[in-house]
PAVEXNU-482989 format. One record per residue (C-alpha): residue number from 0; residue in one letter; x, y, z. Coordinates in Angstrom, 3 decimals, padded with zeros to 6 digits, m for minus. Layout:
BEGIN
i / aa / u / v / w
NUM / A / X / Y / Z
...
END
This chain:
BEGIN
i / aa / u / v / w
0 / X / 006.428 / 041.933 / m000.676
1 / X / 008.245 / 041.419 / m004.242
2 / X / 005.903 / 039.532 / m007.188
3 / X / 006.680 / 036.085 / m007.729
4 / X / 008.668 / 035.058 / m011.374
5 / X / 006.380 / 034.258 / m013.775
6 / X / 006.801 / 030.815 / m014.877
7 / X / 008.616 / 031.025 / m018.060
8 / X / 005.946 / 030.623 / m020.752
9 / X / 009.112 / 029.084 / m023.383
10 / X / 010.422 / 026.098 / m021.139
11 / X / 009.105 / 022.941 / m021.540
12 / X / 008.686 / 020.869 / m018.484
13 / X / 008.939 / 017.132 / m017.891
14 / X / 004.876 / 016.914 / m018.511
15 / X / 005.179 / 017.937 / m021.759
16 / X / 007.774 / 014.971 / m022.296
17 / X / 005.236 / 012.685 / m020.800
18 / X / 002.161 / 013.784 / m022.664
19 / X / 004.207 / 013.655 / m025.660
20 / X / 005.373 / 010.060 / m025.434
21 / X / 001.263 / 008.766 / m024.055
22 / X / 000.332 / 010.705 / m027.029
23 / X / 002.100 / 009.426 / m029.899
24 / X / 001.874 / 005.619 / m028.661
25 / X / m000.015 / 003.431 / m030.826
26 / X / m001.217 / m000.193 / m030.407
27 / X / 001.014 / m001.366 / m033.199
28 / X / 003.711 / 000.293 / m030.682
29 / X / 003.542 / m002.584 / m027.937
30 / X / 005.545 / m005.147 / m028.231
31 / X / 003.851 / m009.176 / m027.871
32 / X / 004.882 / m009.553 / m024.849
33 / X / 003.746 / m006.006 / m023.071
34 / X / 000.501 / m006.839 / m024.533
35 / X / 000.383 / m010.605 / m022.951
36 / X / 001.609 / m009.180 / m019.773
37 / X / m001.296 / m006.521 / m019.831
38 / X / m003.939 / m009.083 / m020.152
39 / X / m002.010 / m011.447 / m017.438
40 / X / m002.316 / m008.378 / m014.984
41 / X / m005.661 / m007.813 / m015.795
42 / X / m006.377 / m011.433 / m015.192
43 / X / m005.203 / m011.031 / m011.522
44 / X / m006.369 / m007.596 / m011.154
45 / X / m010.087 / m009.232 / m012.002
46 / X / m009.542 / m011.922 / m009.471
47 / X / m008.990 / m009.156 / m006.945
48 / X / m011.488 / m007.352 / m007.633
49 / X / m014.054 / m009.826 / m007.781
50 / X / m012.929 / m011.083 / m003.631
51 / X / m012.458 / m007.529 / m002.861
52 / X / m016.213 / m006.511 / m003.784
53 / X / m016.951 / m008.491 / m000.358
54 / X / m014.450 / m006.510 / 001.715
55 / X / m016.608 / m003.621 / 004.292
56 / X / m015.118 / m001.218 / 002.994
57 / X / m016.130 / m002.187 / m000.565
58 / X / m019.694 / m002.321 / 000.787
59 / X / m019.253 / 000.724 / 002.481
60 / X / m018.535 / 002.760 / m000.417
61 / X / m021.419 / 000.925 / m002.706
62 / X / m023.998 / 002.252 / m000.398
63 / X / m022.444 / 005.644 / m000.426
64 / X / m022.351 / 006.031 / m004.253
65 / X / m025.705 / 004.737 / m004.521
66 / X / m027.188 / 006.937 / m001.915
67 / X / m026.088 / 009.981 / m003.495
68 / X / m027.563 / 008.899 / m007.359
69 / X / m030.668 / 008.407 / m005.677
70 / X / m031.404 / 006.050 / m002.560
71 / X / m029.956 / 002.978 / m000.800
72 / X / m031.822 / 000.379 / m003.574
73 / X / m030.267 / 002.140 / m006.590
74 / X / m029.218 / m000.270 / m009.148
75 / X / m029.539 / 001.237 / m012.085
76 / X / m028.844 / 005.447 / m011.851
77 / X / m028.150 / 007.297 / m014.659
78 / X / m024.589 / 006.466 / m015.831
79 / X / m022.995 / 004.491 / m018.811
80 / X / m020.648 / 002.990 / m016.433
81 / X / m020.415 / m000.657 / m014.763
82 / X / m019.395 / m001.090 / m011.295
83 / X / m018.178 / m004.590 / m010.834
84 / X / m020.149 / m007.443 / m009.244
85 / X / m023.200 / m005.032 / m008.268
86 / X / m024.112 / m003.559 / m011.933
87 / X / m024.380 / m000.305 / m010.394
88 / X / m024.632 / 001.886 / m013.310
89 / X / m022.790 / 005.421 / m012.889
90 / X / m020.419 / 008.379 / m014.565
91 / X / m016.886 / 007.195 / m015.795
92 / X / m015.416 / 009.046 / m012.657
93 / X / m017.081 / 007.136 / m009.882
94 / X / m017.107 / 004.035 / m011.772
95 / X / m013.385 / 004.188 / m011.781
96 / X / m012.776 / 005.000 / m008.441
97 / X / m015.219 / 001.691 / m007.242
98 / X / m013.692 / m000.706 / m009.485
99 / X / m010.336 / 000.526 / m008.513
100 / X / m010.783 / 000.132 / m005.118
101 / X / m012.331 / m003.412 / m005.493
102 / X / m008.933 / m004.430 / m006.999
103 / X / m007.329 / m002.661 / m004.501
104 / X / m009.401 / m003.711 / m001.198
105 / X / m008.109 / m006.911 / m000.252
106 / X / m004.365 / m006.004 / m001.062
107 / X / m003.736 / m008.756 / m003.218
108 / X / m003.143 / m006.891 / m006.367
109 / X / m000.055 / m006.231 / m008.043
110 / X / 003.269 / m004.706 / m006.765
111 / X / 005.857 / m002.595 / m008.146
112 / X / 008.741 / m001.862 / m005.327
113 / X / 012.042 / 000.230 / m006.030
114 / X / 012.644 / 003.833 / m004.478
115 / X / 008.924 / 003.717 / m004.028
116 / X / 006.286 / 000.926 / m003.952
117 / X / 003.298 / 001.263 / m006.186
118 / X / 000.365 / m001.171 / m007.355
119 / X / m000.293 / m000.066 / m010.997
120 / X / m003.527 / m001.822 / m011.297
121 / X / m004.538 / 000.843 / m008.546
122 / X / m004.657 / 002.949 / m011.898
123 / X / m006.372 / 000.939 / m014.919
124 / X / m010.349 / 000.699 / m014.062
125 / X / m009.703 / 004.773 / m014.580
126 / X / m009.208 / 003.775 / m018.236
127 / X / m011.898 / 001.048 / m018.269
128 / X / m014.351 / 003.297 / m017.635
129 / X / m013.660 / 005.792 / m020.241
130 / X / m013.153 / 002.987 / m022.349
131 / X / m016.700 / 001.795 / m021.354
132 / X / m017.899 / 005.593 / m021.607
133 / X / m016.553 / 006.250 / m025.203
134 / X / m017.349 / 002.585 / m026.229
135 / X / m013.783 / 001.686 / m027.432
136 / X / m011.940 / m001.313 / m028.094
137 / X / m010.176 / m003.802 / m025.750
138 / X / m006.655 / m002.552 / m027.904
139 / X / m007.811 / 000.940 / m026.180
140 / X / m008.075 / m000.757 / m022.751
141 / X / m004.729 / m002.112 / m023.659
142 / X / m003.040 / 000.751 / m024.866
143 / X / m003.843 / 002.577 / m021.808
144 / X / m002.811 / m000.157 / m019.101
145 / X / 000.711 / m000.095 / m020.666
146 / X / 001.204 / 003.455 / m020.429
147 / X / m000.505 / 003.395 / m016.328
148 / X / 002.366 / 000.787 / m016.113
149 / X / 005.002 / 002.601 / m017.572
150 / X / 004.605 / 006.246 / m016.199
151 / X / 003.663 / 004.884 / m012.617
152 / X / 006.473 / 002.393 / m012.603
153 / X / 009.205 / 005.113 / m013.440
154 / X / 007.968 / 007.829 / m010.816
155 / X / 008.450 / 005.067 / m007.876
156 / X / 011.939 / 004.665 / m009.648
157 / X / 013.581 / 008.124 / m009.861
158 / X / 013.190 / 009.672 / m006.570
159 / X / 016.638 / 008.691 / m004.712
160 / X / 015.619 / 007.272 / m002.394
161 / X / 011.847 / 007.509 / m002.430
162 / X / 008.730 / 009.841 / m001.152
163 / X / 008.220 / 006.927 / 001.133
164 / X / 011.026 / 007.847 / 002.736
165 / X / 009.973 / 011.531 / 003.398
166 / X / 007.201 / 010.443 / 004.656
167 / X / 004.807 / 010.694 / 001.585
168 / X / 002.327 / 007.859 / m000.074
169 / X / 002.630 / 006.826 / m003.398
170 / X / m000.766 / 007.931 / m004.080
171 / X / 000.894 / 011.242 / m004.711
172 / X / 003.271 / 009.611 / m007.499
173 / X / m000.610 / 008.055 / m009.436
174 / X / m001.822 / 011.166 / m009.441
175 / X / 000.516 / 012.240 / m012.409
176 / X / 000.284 / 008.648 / m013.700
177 / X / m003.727 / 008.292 / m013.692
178 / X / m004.187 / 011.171 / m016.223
179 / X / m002.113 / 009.978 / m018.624
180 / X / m003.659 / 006.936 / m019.121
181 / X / m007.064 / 008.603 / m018.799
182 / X / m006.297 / 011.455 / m021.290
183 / X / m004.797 / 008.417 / m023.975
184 / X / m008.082 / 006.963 / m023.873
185 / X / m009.831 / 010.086 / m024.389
186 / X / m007.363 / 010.658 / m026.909
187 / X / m006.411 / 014.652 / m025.769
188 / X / m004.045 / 016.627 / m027.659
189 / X / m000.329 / 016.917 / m025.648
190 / X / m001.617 / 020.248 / m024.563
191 / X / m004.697 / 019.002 / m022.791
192 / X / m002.506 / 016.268 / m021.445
193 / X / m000.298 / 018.313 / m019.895
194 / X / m003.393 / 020.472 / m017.817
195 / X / m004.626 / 016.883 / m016.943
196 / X / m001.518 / 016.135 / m015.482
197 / X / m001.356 / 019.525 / m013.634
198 / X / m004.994 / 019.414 / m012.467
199 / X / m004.357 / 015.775 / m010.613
200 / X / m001.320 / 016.452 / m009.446
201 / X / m002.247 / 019.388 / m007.387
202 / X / m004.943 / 018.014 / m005.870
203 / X / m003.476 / 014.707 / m004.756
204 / X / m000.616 / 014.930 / m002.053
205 / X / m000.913 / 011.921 / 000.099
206 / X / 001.295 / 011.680 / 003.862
207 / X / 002.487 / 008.156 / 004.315
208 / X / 000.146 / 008.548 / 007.561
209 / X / m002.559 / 005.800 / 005.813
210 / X / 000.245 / 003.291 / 005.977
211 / X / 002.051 / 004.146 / 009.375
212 / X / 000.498 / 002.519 / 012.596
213 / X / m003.027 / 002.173 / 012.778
214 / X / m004.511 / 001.346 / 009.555
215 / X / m007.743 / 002.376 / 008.266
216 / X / m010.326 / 002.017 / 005.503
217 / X / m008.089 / 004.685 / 003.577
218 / X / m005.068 / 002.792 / 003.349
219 / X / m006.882 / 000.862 / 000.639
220 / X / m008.575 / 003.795 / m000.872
221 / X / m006.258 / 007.206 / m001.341
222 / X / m004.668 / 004.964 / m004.493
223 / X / m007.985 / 004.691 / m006.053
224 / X / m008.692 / 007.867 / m005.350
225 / X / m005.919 / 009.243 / m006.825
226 / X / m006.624 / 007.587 / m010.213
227 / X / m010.398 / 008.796 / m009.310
228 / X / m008.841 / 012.319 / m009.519
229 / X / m006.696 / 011.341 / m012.456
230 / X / m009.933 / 010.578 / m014.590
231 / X / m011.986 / 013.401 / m013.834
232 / X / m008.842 / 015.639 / m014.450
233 / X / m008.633 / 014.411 / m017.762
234 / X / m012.216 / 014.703 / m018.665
235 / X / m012.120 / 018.313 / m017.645
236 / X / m009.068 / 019.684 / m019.443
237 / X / m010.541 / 017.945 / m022.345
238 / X / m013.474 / 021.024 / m021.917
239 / X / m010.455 / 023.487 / m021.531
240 / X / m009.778 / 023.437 / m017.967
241 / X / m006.192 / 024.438 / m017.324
242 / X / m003.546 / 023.016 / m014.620
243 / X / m000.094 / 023.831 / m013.429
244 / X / 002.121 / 022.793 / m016.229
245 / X / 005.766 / 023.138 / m014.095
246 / X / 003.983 / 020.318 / m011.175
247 / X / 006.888 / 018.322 / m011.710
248 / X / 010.184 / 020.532 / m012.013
249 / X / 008.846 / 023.867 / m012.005
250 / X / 008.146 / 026.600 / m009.295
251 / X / 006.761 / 024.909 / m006.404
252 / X / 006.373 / 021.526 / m007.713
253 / X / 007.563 / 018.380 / m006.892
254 / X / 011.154 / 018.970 / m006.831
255 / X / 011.195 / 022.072 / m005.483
256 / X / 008.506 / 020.639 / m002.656
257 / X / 010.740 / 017.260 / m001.482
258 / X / 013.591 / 019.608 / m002.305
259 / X / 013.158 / 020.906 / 001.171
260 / X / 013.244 / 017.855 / 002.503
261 / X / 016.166 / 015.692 / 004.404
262 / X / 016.759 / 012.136 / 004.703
263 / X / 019.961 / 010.643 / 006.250
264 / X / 021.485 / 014.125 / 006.079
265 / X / 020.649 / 014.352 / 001.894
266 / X / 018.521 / 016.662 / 000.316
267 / X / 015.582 / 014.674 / m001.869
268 / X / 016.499 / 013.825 / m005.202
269 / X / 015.007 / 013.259 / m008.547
270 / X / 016.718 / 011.591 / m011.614
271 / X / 015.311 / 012.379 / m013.901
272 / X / 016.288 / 010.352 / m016.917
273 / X / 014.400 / 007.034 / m014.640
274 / X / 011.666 / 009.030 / m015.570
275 / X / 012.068 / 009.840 / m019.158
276 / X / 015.032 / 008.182 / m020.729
277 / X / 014.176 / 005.351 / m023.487
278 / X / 010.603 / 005.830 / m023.175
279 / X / 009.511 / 003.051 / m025.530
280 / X / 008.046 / 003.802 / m028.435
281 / X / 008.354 / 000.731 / m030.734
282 / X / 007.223 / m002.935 / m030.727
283 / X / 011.174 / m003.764 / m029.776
284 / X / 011.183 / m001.703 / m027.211
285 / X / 011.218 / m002.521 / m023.537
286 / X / 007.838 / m002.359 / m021.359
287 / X / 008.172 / m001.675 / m017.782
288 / X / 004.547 / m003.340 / m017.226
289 / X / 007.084 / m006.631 / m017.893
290 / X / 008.976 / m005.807 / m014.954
291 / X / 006.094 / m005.684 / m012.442
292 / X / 005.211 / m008.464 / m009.972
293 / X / 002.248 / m010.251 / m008.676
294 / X / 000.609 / m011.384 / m005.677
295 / X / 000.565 / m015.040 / m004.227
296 / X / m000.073 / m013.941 / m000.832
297 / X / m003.266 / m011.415 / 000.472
298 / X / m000.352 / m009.443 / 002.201
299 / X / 001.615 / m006.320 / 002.283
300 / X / 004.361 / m006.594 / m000.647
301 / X / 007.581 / m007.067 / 001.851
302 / X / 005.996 / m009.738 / 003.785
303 / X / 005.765 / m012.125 / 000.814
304 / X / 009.664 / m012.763 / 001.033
305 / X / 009.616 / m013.420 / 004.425
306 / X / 006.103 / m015.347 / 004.718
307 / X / 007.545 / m017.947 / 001.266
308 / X / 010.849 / m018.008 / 003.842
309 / X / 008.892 / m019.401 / 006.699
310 / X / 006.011 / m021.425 / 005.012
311 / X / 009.199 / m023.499 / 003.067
312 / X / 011.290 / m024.002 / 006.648
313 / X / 008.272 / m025.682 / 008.128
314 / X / 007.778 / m027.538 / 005.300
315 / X / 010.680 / m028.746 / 004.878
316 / X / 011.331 / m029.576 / 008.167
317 / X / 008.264 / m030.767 / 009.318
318 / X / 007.975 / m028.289 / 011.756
319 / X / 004.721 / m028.287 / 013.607
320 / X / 002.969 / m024.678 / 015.421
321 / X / 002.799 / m026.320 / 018.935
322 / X / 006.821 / m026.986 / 018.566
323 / X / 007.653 / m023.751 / 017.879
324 / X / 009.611 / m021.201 / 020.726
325 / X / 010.853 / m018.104 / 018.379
326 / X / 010.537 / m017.731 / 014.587
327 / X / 013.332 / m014.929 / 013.978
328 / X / 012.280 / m012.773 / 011.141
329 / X / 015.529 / m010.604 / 009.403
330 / X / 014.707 / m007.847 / 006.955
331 / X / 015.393 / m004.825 / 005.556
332 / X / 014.952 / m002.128 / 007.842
333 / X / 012.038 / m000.212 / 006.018
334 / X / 010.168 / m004.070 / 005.993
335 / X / 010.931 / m004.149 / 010.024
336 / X / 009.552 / m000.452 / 010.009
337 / X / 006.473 / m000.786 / 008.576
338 / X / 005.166 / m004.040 / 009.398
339 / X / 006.838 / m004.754 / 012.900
340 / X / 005.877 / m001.515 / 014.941
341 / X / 004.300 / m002.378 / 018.334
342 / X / 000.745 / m001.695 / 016.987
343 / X / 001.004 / m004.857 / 014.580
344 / X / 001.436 / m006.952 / 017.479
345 / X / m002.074 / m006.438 / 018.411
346 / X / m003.778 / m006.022 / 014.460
347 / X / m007.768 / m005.238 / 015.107
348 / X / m008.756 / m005.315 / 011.396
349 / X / m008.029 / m006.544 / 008.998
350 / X / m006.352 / m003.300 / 006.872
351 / X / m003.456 / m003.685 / 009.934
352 / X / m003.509 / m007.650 / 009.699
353 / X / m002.275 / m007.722 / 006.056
354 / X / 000.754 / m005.018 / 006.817
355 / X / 001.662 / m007.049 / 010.110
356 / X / 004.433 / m009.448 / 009.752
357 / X / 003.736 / m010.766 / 013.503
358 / X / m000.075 / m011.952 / 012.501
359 / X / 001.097 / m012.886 / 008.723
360 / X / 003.715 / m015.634 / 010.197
361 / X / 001.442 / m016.593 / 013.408
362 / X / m001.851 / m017.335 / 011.030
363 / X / 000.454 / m018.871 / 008.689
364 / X / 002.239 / m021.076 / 011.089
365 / X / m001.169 / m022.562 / 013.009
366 / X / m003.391 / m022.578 / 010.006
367 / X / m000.848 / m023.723 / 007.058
368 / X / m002.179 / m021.023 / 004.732
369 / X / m002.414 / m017.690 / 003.971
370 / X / m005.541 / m016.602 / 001.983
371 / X / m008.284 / m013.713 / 002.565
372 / X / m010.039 / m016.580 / 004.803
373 / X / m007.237 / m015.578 / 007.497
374 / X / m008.458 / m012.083 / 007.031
375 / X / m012.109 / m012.144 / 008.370
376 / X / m012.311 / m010.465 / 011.108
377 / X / m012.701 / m013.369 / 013.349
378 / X / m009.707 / m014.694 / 012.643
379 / X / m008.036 / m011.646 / 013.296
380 / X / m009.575 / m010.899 / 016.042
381 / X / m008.748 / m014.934 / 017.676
382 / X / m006.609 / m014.291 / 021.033
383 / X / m005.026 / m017.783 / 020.869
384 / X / m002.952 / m016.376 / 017.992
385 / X / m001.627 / m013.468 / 020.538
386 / X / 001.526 / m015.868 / 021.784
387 / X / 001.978 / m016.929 / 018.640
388 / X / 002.696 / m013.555 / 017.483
389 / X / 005.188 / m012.498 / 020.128
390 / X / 006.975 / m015.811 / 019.549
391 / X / 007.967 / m013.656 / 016.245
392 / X / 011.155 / m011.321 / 016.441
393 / X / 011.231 / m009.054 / 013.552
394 / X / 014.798 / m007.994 / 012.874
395 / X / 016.256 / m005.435 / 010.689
396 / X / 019.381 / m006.672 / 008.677
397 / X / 022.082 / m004.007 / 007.798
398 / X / 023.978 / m006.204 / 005.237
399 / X / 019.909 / m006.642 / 002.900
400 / X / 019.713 / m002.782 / 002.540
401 / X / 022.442 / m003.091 / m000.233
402 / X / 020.571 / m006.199 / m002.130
403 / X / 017.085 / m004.149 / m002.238
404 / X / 015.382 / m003.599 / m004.058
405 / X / 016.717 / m006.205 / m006.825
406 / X / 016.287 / m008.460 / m004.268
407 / X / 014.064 / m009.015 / m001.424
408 / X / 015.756 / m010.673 / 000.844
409 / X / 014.239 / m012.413 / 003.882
410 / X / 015.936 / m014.995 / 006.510
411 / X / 014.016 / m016.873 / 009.002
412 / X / 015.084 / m018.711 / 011.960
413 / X / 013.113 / m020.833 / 013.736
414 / X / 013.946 / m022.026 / 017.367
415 / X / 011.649 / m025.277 / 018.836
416 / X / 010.771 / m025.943 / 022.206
417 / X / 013.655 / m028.752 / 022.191
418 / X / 016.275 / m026.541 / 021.027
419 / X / 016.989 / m027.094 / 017.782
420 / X / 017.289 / m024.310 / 015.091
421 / X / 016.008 / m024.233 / 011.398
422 / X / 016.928 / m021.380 / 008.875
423 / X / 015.115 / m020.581 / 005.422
424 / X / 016.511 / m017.788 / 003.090
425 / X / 014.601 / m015.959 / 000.182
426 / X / 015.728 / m013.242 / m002.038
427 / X / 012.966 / m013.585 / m004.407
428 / X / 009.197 / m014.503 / m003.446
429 / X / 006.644 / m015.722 / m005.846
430 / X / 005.394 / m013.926 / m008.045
431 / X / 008.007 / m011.422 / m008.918
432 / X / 009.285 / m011.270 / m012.516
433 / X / 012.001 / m013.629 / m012.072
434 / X / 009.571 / m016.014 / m010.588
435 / X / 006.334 / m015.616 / m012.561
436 / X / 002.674 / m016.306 / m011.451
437 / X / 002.073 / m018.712 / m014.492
438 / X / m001.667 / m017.811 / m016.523
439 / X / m002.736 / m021.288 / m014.925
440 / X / m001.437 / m020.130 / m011.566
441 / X / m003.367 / m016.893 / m011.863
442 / X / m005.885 / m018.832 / m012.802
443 / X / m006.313 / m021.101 / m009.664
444 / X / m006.031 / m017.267 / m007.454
445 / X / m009.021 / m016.209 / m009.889
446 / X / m011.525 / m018.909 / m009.408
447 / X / m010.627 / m018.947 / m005.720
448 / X / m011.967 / m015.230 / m005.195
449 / X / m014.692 / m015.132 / m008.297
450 / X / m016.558 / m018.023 / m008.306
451 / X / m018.373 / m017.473 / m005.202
452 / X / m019.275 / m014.195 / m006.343
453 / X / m020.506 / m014.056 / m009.921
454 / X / m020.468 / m018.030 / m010.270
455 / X / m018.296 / m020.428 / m011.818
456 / X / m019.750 / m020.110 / m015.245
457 / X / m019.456 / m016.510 / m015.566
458 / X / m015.812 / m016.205 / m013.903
459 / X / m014.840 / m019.123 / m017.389
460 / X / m016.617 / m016.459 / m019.282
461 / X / m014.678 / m013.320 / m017.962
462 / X / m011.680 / m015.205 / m018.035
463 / X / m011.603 / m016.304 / m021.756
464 / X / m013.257 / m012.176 / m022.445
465 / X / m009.573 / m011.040 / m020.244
466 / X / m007.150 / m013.491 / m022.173
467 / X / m008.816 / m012.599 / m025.816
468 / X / m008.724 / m008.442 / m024.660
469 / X / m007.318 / m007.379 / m028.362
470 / X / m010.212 / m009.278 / m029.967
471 / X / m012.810 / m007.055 / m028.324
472 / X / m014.621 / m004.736 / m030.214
473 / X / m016.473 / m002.863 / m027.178
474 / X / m015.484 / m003.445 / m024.069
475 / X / m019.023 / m003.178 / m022.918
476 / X / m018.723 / m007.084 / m024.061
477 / X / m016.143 / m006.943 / m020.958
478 / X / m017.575 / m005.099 / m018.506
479 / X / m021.142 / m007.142 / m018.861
480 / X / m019.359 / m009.821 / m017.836
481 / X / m018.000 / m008.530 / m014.197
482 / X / m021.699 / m008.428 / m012.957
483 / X / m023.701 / m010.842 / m010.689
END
């Protein structure tokens, strides 16, 4: 069998772009605006976390981390690290991947959607915990959300048309984001950066199988874990552990991998100037973390569109549930693919609840709302919602492929008992850039999933601490905060 080429020790791959750009950014680099976004999205990304340290699965994991440092009581094991809510107390790389996946559990956290979806904030408790660890400033924290933003936001930007399409998980697309944020914090050299990058990346290929069909406990987690990997990747090449440096567009690496692949007849592509063209580096510059959106619903990102559709047509109209015959859902076909299969006709948790369009517009219709009260489980689990939900027609629409993803756009149709017909159309749901979550609005979302947990008084607290990030001097002043 003939050797392998060595890789070519002279070229320099797109890592060493990256590393050099996270490396040479400086606080005094962000623009005003990147830096009020990054404490908006930490605003919401606190909310979230702070509902989703109820979720099982939240629980689940908890008891897990604590068993291993030491039994099922463990409060305080030998760490520098807060977990959120509980005060569990453990290393940087666990911490991170907890925290993470409370802002992740309940699916109410940020989204990013072009070639690929992503939800950034999957990414930055990796850098509050080595910000915690190192005791650094809340400019650190900041520093290091804006570059999570940036790098993650690209990669789900230059493949043509997306790993989701081949049948991958973004997951795999955060594991080359998560170090770089990491390894700013920990301030590496570009060298170290770049074996950070390589050490994630090859561990951290995720199918699209956690988000197909039946969901599970890991559709919320292989994100978290990802930036989980991300952290500990960058802590280790800081000690001189070495990674693939060509994982991007080198031997074997991502291009070469999806290069393989077929979609529609086309090879995979990669452009990459998405990735690395006008990377900012000035306080003039543009921020990507500006272009992501937010949350108003507990729901999968491409049900929002069609969810505001519906929720306006009966308002509007004065359309009551018991009136209804059909509700006619149109849009695009990977929105019809995903969250219309058979299985979401019959969600039985709530991780397929949230991705099923059927249960989203049946709860929605009978209870007038859609919060994480119409995810417990006995709500999804209620039969007299099961001819509500096949009163729901989910439709692909050929002619809203070429409007996505600058636009979402989402028709419903509803058809009464008595005949008549009422149709709602949105291209843009709340939330998304061009119609911003206001701080007050976030607000409301905040106190709605915090003050049950840590208390009303402590959730004012951690919401001045989030606004005022730049002012802190440790963010152990933060993270004190996020406890019971």
């Amino acid at each position: 069998m003939a050797s392998k080429a060595p890789i070519d020790p002279n070229k320099k791959y797109l890592s060493h772009t990256l590393a050099e750009w996270a490396c040479g950014l400086r606080y005094e680099h962000l623009s005003a605006k990147a830096i009020e976004t990054a404490k908006l999205f930490w605003y919401d990304s606190m909310g979230c976390a702070l509902g989703g340290s109820g979720q099982e699965d939240a629980h689940i994991l908890l008891a897990h981390h604590r068993e291993m440092a030491g039994g099922p009581e463990s409060r305080h094991a030998a760490g520098p690290c807060t977990c959120f809510v509980s005060g569990f107390k453990t290393n940087p790389v666990d911490a991170a991947f907890l925290n993470d996946h409370m802002i992740r559990a309940m699916d109410y956290n940020d989204i990013y959607w072009k070639a690929d979806p992503c939800h950034p904030s999957d990414i930055i408790a990796g850098p509050l915990a080595l910000c915690e660890y190192k005791g650094l400033s809340g400019k650190d924290l900041i520093l290091a959300t804006i570059i999570a933003y940036e790098v993650e936001m690209r990669l789900c930007e230059f493949g043509l048309p997306g790993i989701r399409e081949y049948g991958w998980h973004h997951a795999t697309l955060t594991a080359f984001a998560a170090p770089i944020a990491a390894g700013r914090v920990l301030n590496l050299t570009v060298d170290q950066m770049v074996q950070a990058i390589g050490i994630s990346a090859s561990r951290t290929f995720t199918p699209g199988a956690v988000t197909a069909g039946k969901l599970t406990n890991m559709k919320n987690t292989v994100d978290p874990w990802a930036t989980r990997m991300g952290v500990e990747s960058a802590l280790l090449a800081q000690k001189g552990y070495s990674g693939p440096e060509h994982m991007i567009d080198g031997k074997e690496g991502l291009y070469a991998v999806f290069g393989h692949v077929h979609y529609k007849g086309e090879p995979a592509k990669f452009n990459t100037d998405l990735l690395i063209g006008n990377l900012p580096k000035a306080n003039t510059d543009h921020y990507k973390i500006i272009d992501c959106g937010m949350k108003s619903f507990p729901i999968e990102a491409l049900s929002h569109a069609p969810l505001t559709a519906m929720m306006k047509c009966v308002k509007e109209n004065g359309i009551k549930a018991a009136d209804v015959a059909e509700i006619k859902v149109e849009v695009i076909a990977r929105a019809a693919d995903i969250l219309g299969d058979p299985h979401k006709y019959r969600p039985d948790s709530k991780e397929t609840a949230d991705h099923s369009l059927p249960y989203c517009m049946a709860v929605g219709l009978v209870d007038g709302m859609v919060t994480p009260l119409q995810f417990k489980e006995e709500r999804v689990m209620d039969k007299s919602l099961i001819p509500v939900m096949d009163k729901v027609k989910v439709v692909a629409n050929q002619e809203f492929e070429a409007l996505f993803p600058k636009f979402q756009p989402s028709q419903v149709t509803i058809t009464t008992v008595g005949g008549k017909s009422f149709t709602k159309r949105v291209d843009v749901p709340k939330g998304d850039p061009r119609d911003p979550m206001t701080a007050e609005e976030i607000g409301v979302k905040f106190h709605a999933l915090g003050d049950g947990v840590i208390g009303k008084d402590k959730c004012d607290k951690l919401a001045s601490a989030v606004l005022s990030m730049e002012k802190i001097g440790d963010v152990r002043e933060f993270t004190k905060l996020t406890v019971r």
